[in-house]
C-alpha positions in Angstrom: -3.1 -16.3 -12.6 -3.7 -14.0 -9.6 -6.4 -13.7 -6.9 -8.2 -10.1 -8.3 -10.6 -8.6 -5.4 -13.4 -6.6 -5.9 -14.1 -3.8 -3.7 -18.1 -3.8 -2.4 -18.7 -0.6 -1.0 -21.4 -2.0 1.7 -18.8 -4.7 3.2 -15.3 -4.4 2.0 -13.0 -6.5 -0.7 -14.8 -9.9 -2.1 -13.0 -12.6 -4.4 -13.9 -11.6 -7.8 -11.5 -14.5 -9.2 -9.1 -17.2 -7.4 -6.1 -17.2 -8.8 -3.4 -20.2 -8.8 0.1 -18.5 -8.7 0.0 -16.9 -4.8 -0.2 -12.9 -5.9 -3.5 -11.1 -4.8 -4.2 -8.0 -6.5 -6.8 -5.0 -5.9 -7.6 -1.1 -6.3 -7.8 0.1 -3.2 -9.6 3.5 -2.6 -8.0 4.6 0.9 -4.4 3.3 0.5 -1.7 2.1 3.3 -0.4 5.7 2.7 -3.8 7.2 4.2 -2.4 6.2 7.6 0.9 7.7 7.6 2.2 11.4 8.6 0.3 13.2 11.5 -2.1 15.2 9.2 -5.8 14.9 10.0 -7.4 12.1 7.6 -11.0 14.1 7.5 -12.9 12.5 4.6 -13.0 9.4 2.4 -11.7 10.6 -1.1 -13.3 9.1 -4.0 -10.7 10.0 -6.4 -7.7 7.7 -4.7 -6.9 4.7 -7.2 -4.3 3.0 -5.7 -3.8 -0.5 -8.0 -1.7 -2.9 -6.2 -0.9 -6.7 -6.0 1.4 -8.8 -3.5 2.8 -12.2 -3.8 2.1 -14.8 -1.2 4.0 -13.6 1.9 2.5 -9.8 1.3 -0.9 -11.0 0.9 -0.8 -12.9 4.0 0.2 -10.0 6.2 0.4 -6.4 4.5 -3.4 -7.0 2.4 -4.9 -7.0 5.9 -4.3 -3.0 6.3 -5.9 -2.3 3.2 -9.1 -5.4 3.8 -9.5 -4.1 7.3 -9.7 -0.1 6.4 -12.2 -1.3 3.6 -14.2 -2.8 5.9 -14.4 -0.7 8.9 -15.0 2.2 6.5 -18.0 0.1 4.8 -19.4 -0.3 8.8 -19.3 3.3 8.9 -16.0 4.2 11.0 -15.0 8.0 11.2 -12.1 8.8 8.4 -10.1 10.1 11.9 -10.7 7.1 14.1 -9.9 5.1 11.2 -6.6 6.6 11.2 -6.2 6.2 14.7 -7.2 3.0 15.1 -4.5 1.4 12.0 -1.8 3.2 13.7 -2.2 1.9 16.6 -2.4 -1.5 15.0 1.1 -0.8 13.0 2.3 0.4 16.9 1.3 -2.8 19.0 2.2 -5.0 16.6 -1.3 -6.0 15.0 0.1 -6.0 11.8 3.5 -7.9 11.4 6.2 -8.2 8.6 5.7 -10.7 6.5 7.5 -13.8 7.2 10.2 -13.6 4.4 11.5 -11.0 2.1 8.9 -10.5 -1.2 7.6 -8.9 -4.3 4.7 -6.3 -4.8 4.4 -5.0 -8.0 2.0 -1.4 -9.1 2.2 -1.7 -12.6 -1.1 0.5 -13.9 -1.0 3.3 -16.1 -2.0 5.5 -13.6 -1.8 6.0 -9.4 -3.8 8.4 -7.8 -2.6 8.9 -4.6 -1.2 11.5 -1.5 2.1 12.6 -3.1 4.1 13.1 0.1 1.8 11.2 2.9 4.6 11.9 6.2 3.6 15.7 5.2 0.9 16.4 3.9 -2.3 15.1 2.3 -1.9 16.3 -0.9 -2.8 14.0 -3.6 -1.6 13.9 -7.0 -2.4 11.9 -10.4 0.8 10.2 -11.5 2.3 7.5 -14.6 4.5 6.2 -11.9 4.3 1.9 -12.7 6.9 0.1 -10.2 8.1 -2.9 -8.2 8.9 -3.1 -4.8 10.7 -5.0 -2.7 9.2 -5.6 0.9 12.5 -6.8 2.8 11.3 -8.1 7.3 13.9 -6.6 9.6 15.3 -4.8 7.1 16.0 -0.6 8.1 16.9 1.8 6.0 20.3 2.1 7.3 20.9 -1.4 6.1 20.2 -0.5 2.4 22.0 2.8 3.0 18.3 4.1 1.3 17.2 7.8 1.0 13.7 8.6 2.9 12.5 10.7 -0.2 12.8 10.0 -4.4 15.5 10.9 -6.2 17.0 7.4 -6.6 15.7 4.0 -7.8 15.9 2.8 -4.7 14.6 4.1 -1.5 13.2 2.8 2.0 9.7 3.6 3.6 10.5 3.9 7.1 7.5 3.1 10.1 6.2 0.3 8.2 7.0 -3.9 9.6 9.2 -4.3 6.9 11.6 -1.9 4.4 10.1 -1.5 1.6 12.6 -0.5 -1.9 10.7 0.8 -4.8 12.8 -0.1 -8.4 10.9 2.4 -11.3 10.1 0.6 -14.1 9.6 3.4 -17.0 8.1 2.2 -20.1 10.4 1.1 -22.9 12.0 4.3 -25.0 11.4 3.7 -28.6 14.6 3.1 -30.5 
């Protein structure tokens, strides 16, 4: 069973339930993907749903982006400055790849979320359930990985670690 977090509004993610298997799990409502691309972040949305869980090396290190933004946006902090202030965390090292290669899984029936987030902050409502594998010192190059869909597999560049997305469709009926 996982650790599920609950997101209070006046202080940030709580424990709703310990779990006993490592993963952590949560709905964020400003994703990772909020930080990304050079477009102004200029409001808190309240139509993001961004369900995600990480095993134990990914909760230790890449939960803190989405804890920390929860929080600092429950003390009040400026959408903008709150941009600001996690890339300069991702820049100077604040937040680190996680210690070993892992698993993070976004299996809901539905992601809400900014479709192209190096671009743009366009947001779209997708069926889009997936795995992905969080690889440390891991590029791109190494995976020979596109930037963009189009392929199982891709790479997120600019994060601590390469991340490859495999698209789990739901079972055809036969």
């Amino acid at each position: 069973m996982r650790t599920v977090y609950i997101l209070n509004p006046n202080k940030g993610f709580e424990v709703a339930r310990n779990g006993t298997n490592g993963f952590h799990t949560f709905v964020a409502r400003t994703g990772d993907d909020s930080f990304r691309g050079s477009w102004p972040l200029t409001e808190y949305r309240d139509d993001i749903l961004y369900p995600i869980s990480f095993d134990a090396a990914g909760a230790k290190e890449q939960i803190r982006v989405f804890f920390d933004a929860a929080e600092m946006q429950a003390k009040g902090t400026p959408p903008g400055e709150l941009k600001r202030i996690i890339k300069d965390r991702y820049k100077t090292g604040y937040y680190k790849a996680p210690e070993r290669a892992g698993v993070s899984y976004m299996l809901s029936p539905i992601l809400r979320t900014y479709f192209n987030p190096e671009e743009s902050d366009k947001v779209m409502t997708m069926n889009y359930p997936h795995v992905m594998y969080y690889a440390p010192n891991v590029s791109n190059e190494d995976i020979g990985g596109i930037k963009v869909g189009g392929a199982a597999w891709f790479g997120i560049v600019g994060l601590p670690a390469c991340i490859l997305f495999l698209y789990c469709p739901a079972p055809m009926d036969t």
